[in-house]
C-alpha positions in Angstrom: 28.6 16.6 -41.0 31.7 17.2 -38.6 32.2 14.3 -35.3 30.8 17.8 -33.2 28.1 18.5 -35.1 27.3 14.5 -35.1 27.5 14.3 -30.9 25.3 17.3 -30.5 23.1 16.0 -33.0 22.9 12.8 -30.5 23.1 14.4 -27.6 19.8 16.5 -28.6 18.0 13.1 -29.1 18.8 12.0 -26.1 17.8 15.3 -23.2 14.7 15.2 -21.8 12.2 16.9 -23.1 9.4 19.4 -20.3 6.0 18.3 -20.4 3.4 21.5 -21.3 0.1 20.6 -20.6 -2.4 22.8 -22.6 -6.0 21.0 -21.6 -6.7 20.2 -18.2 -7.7 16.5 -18.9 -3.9 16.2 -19.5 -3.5 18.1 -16.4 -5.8 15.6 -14.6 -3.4 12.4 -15.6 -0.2 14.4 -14.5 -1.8 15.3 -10.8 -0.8 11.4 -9.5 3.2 12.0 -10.5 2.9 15.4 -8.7 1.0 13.9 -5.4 4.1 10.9 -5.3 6.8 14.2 -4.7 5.0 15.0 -0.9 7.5 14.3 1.6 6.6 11.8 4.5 5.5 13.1 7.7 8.1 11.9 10.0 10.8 13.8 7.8 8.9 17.0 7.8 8.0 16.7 12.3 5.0 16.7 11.6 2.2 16.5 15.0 -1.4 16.9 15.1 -1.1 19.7 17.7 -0.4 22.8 16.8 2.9 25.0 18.1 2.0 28.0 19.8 -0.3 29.8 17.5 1.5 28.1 14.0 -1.9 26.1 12.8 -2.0 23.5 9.2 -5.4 25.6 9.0 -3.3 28.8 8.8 -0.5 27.9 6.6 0.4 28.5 3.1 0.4 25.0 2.0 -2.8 24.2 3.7 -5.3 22.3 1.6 -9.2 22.0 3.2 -10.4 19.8 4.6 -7.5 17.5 5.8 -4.4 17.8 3.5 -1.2 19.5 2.6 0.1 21.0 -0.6 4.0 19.4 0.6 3.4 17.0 3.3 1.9 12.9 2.4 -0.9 11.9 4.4 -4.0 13.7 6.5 -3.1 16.4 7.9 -4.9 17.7 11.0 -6.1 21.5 10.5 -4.8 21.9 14.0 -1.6 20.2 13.2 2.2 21.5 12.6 5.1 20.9 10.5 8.6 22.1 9.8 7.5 23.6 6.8 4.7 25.9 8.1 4.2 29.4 6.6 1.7 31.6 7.7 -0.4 32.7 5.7 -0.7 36.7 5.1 
């Protein structure tokens, strides 16, 4: 085998490899790793009012009862964030 063939050979080894989960129990064990990747409220502006008419209860990211699909922490349904999207 050629020096090239020999570094991509070890370079192959060596990249990470995607996860593919095909059963939700495996699913289940990822969710954790995915919840750690919310950003913190403070970095988002994130307040427990609402601005103007822009609602946590009527954004895209909005997750009943008290939570947010991007932002760490409870989340107030009548809150408000940077990230708000409305939902359509």
């Amino acid at each position: 085998m050629n020096a090239v063939v020999e570094n991509l050979a070890a370079d192959a080894i060596e990249m990470p490899v995607p996860l593919i989960f095909t059963d939700s129990a495996a699913a289940k064990v990822a969710a954790p790793a995915a919840a750690a990747t919310k950003l913190p409220q403070k970095a988002v502006h994130y307040q427990p009012q609402p601005k103007g008419k822009a609602r946590c209860d009527t954004c895209l990211q909005w997750q009943a009862p008290k939570a947010c699909k991007l932002v760490a922490g409870d989340i107030a349904p009548s809150g408000w964030c940077s990230l708000y999207a409305h939902k359509a």
